[in-house]
N, C-alpha and C positions, 0 to 999 in steps of 0.2 A: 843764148849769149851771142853778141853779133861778132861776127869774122873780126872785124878791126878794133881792136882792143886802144882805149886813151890811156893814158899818164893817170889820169884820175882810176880809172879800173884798175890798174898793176896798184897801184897805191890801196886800194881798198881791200884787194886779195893778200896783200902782203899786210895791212894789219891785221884781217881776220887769222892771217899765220903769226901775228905777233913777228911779222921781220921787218928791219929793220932798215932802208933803201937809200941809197945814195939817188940825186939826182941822175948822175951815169949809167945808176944799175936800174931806175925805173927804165929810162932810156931803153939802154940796150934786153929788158924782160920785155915791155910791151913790142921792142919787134920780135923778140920770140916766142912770145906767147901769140901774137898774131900770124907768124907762118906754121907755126903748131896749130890753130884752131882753121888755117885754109886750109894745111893738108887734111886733118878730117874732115871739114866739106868735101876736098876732093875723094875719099876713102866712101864716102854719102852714092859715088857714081857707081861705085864697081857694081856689078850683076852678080848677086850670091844666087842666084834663080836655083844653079844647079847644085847647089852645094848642101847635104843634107843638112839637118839641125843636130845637135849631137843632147844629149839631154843630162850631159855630166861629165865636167871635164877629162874625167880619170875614162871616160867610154872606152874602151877596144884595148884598155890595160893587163896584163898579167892578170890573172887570177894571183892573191898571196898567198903564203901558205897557212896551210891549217893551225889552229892554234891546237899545245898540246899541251896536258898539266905537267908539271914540272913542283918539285919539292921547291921553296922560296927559301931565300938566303935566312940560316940562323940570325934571331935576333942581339944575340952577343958577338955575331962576328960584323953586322951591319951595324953597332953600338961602336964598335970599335973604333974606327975616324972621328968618331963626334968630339967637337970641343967640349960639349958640357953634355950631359943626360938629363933628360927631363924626366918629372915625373912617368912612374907604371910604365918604364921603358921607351919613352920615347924621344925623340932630335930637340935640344933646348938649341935655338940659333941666337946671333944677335940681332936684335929691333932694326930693320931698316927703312920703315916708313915711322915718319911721326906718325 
């Protein structure tokens, strides 16, 4: 994608997001989407030469702790909040997707 972003680019990006743009706000996105895409060009110069590669974000993290078994919550006292019970004991909710 090149450094300087047009009017027609911010425009294309924002339909593919389905948004919705004033002429002002193309305006004023294409200049900041334009010194957003120079500063990573500039980010392009730094020298990682020395910096190791890490191979998983979480690297050099805590150990967690051990899992341990534990007896699970009775099914009548976890039945107990429910608005409705469903069938062979279990959560009836309400439909939230068609």
């Amino acid at each position: 994608m090149p450094t300087v972003l047009t009017a027609a680019d911010v425009q294309r990006i924002a339909a593919l997001a389905h948004l919705e743009l004033s002429d002002a706000e193309v305006a004023l996105f294409t200049t900041q989407l334009t010194q957003i895409l120079e500063y990573a060009e500039r980010l392009k110069e730094v020298d990682t030469s020395a910096v190791s590669a890490t191979w998983h974000p979480g690297a050099g993290a805590p150990d967690l702790r051990p899992d341990t078994e534990r007896p699970s919550l009775p099914r009548e006292a976890a039945l107990a909040g429910a608005p409705e019970r469903g069938p062979d004991g279990l959560f009836r909710v309400p439909k939230v997707i068609d």
